[in-house]
PAZAPA-4460 file (N, C-alpha, C; in steps of 0.05 Angstrom, whole numbers, plus 32768, in hexadecimal, padded with zeros to 4 digits):
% residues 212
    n_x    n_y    n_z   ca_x   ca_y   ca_z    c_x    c_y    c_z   seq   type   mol
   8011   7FE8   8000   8000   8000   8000   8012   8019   8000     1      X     A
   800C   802E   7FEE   801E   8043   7FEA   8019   8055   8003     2      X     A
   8027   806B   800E   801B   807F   8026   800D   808A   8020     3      X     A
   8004   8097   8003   7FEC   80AB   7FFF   7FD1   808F   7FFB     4      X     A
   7FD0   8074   7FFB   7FBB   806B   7FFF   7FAF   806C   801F     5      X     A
   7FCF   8060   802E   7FC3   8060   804C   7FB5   807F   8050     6      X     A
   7FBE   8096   8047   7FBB   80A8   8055   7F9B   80B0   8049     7      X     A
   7F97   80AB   8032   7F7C   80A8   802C   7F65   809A   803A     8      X     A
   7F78   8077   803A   7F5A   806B   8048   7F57   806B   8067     9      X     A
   7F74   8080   8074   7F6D   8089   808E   7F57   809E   8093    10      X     A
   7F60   80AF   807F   7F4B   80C5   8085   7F2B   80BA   807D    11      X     A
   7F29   80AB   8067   7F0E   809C   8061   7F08   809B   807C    12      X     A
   7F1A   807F   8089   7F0F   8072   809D   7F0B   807E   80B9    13      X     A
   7F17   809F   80BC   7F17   80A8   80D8   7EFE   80B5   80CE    14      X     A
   7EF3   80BE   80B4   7ED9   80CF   80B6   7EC7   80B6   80B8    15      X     A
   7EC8   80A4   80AE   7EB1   808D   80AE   7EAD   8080   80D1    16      X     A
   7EC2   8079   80D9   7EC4   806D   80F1   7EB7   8091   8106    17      X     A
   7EC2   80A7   8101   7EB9   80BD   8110   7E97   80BD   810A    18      X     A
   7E90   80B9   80F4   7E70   80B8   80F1   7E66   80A0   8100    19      X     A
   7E67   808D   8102   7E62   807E   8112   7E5F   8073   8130    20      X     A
   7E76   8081   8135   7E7B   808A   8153   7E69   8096   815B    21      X     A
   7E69   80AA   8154   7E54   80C7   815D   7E39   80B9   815B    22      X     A
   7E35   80AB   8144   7E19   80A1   8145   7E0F   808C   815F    23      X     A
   7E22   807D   815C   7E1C   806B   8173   7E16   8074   818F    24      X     A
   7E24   807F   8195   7E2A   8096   81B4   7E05   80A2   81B1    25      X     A
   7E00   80B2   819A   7DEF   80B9   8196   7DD7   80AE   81A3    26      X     A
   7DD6   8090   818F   7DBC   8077   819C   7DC3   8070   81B6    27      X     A
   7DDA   807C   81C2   7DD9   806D   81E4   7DC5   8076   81ED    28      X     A
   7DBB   806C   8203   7DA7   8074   8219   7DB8   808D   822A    29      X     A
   7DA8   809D   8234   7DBE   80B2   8247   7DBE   80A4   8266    30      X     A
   7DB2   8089   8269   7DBF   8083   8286   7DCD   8060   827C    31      X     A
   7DDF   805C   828E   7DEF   8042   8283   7DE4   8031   8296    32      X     A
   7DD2   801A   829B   7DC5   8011   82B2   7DAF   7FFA   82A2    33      X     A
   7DA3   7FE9   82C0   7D94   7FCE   82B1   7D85   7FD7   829F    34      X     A
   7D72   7FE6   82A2   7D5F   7FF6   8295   7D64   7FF8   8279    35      X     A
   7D78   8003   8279   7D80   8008   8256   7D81   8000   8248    36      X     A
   7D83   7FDE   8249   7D91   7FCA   823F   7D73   7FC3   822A    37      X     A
   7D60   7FD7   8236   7D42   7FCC   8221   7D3E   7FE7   820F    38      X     A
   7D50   7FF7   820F   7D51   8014   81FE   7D4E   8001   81E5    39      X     A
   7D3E   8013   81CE   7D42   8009   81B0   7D57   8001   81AD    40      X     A
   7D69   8016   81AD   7D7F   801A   8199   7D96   8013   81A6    41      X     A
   7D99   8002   81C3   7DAF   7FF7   81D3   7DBD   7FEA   81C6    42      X     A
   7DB6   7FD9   81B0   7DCA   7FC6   81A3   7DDA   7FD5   818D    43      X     A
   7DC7   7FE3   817C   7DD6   7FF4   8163   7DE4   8009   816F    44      X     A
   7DDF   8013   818E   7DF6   8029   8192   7E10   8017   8197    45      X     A
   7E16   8000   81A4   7E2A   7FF6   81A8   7E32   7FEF   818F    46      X     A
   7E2B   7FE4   817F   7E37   7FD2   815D   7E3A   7FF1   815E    47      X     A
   7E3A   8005   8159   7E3D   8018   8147   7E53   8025   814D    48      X     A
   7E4F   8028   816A   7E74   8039   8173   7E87   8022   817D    49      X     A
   7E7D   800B   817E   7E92   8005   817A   7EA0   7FFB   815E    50      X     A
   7E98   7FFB   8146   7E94   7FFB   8132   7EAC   8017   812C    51      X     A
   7EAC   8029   8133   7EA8   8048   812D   7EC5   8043   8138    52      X     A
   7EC1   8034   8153   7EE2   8035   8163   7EF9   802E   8156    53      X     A
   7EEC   800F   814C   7F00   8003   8143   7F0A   800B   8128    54      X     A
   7EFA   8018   8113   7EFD   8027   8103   7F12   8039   80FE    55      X     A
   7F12   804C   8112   7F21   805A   811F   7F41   805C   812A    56      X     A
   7F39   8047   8139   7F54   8038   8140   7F64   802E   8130    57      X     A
   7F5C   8026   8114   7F6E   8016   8104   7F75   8036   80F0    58      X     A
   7F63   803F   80E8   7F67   8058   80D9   7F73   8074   80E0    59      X     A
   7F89   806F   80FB   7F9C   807E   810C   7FB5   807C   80FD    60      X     A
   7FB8   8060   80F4   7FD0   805B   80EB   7FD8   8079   80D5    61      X     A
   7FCD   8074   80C2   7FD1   8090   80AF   7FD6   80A3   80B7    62      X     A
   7FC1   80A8   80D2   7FBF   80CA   80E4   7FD3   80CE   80EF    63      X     A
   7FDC   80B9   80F7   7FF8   80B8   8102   801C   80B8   80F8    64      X     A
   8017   80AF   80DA   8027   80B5   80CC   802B   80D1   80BF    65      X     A
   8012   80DE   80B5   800F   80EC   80AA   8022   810A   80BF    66      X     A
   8028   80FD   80D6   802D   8115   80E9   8045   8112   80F5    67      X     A
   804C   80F6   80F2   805F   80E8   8100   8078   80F9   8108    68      X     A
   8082   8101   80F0   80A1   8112   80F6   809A   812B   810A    69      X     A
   808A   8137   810A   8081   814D   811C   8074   814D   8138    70      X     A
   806D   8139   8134   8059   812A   814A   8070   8125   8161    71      X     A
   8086   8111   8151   8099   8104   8169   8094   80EE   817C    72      X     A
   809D   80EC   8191   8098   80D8   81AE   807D   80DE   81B1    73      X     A
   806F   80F1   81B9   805D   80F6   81C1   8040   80EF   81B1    74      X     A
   8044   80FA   819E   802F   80F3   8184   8038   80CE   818B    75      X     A
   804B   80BF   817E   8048   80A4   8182   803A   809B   8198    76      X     A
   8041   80A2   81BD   8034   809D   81CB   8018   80A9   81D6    77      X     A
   800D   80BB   81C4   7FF9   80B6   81C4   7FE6   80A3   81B1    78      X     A
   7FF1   80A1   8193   7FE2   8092   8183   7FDE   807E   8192    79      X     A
   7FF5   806C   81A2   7FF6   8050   81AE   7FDE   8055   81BD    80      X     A
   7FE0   8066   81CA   7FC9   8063   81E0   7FAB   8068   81D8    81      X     A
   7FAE   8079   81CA   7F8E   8081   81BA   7F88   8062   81A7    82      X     A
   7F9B   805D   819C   7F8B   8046   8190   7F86   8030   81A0    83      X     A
   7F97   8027   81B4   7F91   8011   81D0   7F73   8014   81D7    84      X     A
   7F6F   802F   81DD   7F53   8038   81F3   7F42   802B   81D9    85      X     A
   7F3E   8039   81C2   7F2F   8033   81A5   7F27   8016   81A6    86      X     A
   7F3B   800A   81A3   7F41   7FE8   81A0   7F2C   7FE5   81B7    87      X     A
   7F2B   7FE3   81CC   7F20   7FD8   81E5   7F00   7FDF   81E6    88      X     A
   7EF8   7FF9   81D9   7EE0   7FF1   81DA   7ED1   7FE4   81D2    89      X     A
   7ED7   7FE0   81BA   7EBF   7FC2   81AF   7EBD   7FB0   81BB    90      X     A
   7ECF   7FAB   81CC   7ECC   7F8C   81E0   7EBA   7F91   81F2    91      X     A
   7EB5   7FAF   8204   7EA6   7FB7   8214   7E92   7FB4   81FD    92      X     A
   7E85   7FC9   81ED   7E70   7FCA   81D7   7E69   7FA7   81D4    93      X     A
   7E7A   7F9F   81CB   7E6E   7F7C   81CE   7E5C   7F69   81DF    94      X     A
   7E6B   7F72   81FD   7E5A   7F69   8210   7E40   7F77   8214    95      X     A
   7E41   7F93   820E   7E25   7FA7   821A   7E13   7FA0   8208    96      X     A
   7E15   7F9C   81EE   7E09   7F92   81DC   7DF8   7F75   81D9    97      X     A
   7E05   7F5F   81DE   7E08   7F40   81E0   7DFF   7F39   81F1    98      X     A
   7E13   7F3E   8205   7E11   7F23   821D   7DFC   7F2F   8236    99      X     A
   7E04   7F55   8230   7DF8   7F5B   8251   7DD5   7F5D   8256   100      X     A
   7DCB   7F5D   8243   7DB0   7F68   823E   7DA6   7F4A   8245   101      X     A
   7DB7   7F2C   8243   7DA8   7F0F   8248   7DB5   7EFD   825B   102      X     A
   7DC6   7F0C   826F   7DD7   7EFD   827E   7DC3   7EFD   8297   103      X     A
   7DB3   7F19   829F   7DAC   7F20   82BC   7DBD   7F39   82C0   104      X     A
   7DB3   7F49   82D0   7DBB   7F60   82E7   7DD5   7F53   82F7   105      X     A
   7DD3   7F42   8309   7DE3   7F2F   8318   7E02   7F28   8303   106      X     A
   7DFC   7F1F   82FE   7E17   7F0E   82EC   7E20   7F2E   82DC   107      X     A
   7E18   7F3F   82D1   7E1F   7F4F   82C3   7E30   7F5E   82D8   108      X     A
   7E1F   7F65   82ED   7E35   7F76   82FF   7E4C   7F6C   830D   109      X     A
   7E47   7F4E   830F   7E65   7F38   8317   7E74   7F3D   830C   110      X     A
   7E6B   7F36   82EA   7E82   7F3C   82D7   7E94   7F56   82D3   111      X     A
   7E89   7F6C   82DA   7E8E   7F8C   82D5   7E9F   7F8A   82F4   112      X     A
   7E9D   7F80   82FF   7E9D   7F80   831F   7EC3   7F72   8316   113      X     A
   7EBF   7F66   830C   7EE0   7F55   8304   7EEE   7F65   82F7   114      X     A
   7EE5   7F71   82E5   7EF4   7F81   82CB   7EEF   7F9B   82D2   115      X     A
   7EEF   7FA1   82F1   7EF2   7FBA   82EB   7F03   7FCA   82E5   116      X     A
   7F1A   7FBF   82F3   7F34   7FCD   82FA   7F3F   7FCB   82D8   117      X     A
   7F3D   7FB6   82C8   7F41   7FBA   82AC   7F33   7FC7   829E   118      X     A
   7F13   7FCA   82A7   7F07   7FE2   8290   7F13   8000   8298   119      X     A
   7F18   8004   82B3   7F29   8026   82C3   7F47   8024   82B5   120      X     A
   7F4E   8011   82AE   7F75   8016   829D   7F6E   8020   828B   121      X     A
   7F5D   8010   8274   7F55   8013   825C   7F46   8036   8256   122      X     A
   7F35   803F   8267   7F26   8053   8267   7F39   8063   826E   123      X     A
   7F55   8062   827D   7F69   8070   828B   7F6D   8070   826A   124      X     A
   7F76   8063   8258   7F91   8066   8243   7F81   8075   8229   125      X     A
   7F69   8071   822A   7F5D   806F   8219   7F5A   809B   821F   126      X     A
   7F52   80A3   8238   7F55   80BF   8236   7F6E   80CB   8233   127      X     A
   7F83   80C1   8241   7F99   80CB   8240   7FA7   80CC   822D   128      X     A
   7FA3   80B3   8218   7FA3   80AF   81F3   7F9F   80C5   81E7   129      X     A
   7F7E   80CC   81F1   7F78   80E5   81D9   7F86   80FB   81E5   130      X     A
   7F8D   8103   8203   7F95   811D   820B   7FB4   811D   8206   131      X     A
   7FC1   8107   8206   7FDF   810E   81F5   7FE0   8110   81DC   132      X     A
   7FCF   80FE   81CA   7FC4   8108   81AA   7FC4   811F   81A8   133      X     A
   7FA8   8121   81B6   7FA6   8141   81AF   7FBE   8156   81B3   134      X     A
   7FCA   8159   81BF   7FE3   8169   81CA   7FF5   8164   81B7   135      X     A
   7FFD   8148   81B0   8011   8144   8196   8019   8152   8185   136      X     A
   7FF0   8152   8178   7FEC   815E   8162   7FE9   8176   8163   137      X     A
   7FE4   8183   8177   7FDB   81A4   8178   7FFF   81AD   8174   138      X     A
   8019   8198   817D   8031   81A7   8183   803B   819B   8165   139      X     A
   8030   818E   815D   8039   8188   813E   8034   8198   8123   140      X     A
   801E   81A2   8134   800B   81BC   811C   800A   81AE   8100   141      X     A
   8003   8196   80F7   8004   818A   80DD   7FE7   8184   80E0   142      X     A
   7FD9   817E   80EA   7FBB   8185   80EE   7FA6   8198   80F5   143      X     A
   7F8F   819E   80E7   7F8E   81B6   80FF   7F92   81B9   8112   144      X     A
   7F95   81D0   811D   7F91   81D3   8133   7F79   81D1   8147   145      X     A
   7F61   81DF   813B   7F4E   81DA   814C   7F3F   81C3   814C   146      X     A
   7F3B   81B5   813E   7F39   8194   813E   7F44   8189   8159   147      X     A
   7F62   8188   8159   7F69   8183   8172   7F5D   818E   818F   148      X     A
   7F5C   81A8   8190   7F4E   81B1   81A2   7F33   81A9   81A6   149      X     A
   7F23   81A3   8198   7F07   8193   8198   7F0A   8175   81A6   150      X     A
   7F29   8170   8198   7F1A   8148   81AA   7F27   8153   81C6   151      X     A
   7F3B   816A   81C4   7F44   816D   81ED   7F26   8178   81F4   152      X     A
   7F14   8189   81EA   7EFD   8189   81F7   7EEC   8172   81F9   153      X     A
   7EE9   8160   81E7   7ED7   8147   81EE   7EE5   8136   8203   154      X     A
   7F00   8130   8205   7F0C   8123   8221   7F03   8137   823A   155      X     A
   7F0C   814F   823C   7F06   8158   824E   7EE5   815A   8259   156      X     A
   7ECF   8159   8241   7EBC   8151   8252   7EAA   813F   825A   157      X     A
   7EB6   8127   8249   7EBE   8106   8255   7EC3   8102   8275   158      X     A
   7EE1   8110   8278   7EEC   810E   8293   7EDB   811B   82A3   159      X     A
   7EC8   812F   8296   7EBE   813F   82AD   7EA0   8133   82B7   160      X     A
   7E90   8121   82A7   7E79   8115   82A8   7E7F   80FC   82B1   161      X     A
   7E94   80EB   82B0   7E98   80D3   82AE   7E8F   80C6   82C9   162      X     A
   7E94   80D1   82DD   7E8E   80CD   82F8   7E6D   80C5   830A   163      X     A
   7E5B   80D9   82F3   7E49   80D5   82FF   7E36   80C0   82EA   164      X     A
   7E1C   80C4   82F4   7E0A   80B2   82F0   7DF2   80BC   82E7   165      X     A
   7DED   80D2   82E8   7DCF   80E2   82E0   7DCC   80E1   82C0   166      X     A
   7DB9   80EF   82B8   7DB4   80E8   82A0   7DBE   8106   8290   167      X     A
   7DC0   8119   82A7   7DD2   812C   8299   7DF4   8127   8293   168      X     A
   7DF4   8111   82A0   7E17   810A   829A   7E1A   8100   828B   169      X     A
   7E03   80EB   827F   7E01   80D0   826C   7DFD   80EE   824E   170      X     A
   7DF1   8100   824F   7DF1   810B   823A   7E0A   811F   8239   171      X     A
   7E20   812C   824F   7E31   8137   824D   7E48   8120   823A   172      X     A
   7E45   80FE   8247   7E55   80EF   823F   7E4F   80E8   8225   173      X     A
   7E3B   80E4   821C   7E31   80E2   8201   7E42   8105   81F0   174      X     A
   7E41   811A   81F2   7E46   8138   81E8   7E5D   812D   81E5   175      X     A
   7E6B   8121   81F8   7E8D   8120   81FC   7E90   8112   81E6   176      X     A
   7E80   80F9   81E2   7E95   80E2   81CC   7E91   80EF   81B6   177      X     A
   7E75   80FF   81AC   7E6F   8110   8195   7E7F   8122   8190   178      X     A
   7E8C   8131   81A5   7EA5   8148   819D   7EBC   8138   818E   179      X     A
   7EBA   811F   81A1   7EDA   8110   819C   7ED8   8107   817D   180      X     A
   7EBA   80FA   8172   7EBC   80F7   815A   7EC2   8106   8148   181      X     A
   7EAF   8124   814F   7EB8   8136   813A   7ED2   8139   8133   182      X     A
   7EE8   813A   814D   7F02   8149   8147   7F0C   812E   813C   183      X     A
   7F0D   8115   8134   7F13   80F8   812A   7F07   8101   8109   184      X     A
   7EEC   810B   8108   7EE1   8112   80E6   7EED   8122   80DB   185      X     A
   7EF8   813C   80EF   7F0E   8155   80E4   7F1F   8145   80DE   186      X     A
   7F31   8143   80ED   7F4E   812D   80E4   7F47   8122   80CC   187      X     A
   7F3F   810D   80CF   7F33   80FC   80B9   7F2F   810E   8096   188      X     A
   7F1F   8120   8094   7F12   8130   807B   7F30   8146   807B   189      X     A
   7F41   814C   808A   7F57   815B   8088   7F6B   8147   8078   190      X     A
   7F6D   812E   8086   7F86   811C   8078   7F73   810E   8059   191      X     A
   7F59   810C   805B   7F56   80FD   803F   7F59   8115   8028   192      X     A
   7F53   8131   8037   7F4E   8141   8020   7F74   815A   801F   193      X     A
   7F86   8147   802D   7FA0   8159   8027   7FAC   8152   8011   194      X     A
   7FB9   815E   800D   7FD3   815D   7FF6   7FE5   813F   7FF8   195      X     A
   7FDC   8134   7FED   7FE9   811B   7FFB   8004   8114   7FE6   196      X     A
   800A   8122   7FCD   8026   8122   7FC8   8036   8132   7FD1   197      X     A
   8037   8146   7FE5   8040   814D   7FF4   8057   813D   8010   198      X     A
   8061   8142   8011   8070   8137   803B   8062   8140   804E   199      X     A
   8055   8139   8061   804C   813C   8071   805D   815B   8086   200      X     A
   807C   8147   808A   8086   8163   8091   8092   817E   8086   201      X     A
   8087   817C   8066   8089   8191   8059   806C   81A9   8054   202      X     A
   805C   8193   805D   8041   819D   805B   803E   81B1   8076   203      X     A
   804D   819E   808C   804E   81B3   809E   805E   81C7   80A4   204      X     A
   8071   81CC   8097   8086   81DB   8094   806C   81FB   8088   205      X     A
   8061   81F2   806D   8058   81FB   8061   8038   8210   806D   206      X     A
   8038   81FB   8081   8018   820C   8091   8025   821D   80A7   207      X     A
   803D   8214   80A9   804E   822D   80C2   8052   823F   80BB   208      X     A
   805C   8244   809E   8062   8255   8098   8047   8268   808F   209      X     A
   8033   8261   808B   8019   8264   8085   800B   827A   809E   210      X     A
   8019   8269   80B0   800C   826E   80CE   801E   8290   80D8   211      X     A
   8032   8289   80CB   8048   82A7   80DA   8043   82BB   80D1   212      X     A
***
């Protein structure tokens, strides 16, 4: 595969996987609880973001090249981590979907009751992913800029709803993954629609100078 294909069917895939995301989040219920599990749309919001996730996660690779020389340590460790968190939710999305809605109340919360401390790492890497991403890319300036600033606003109001339980948090948390998609569809429609016979670090050479 040549780099102007990856970098194409990344950006395809970060706007396709970002529409999807958002959608799914969308059909969640705004409270996460037994109850929900009879919402219409409980099964297609999980197939869908996680669908959207994993999408996503694989279509980094490009986003991540496309920036790489500018990016540095930092940009790398965050792609690692942003795509880890990505990776991991469909397996959650799998169970919420599948198994939890016909296991019982009881056994569902056993199970969650075991994995917790692995779903809190995962949810740990998975924000801190996007908040070193984001930072990467804002100090790499090869993407927009305000794109980036949009997914540091959807983490930050993730982190800030995540805690509770009401149904105004379930819709703050829902806003959050919707910001996070958007700034994943920017990225995305920026890299499918750049100059892609260009260098990446000439391109940014080129917007700096743009910028002064």
């Amino acid at each position: 595969m040549t780099p102007q294909k990856l970098y194409r069917l990344s950006g395809f895939g970060l706007i396709g996987g970002g529409v999807l995301f958002a959608i799914g989040n969308l059909l969640h219920p705004l409270q996460h609880n037994v109850e929900a599990y009879a919402y219409p749309t409980w099964t297609a919001a999980h197939i869908l973001f996680s669908l959207g996730a994993a999408l996503m996660a694989i279509s980094l690779a490009g986003f991540f090249a496309w920036q790489a020389q500018r990016a540095g340590w930092l940009g790398l460790i965050g792609y690692i981590m942003t795509g880890l968190g990505l990776v991991y939710l469909p397996i959650g999305g799998y169970f919420e979907a599948f198994i939890a809605p016909t296991v019982g109340a009881d056994l569902v919360a056993a199970i969650q009751a075991q994995s917790g401390a692995q779903d809190g790492i995962a949810g740990l890497v998975y924000l801190l992913g996007h908040v070193i991403l984001g930072i990467a890319t804002v100090r790499a300036r090869v993407f927009p800029r305000p794109a980036s600033l949009v997914l540091l606003l959807g983490i930050i109001t993730l982190v800030i709803a995540a805690p509770f339980t009401s149904k105004i948090a379930g819709l703050a948390i829902i806003s959050g993954t919707v910001i996070v998609a958007i700034a994943f569809i920017w990225y995305g429609a920026f890299l499918y629609r750049a100059n892609l016979t260009a260098q990446p670090a000439a391109l940014a050479t080129q917007q700096l100078s743009h910028a002064a």
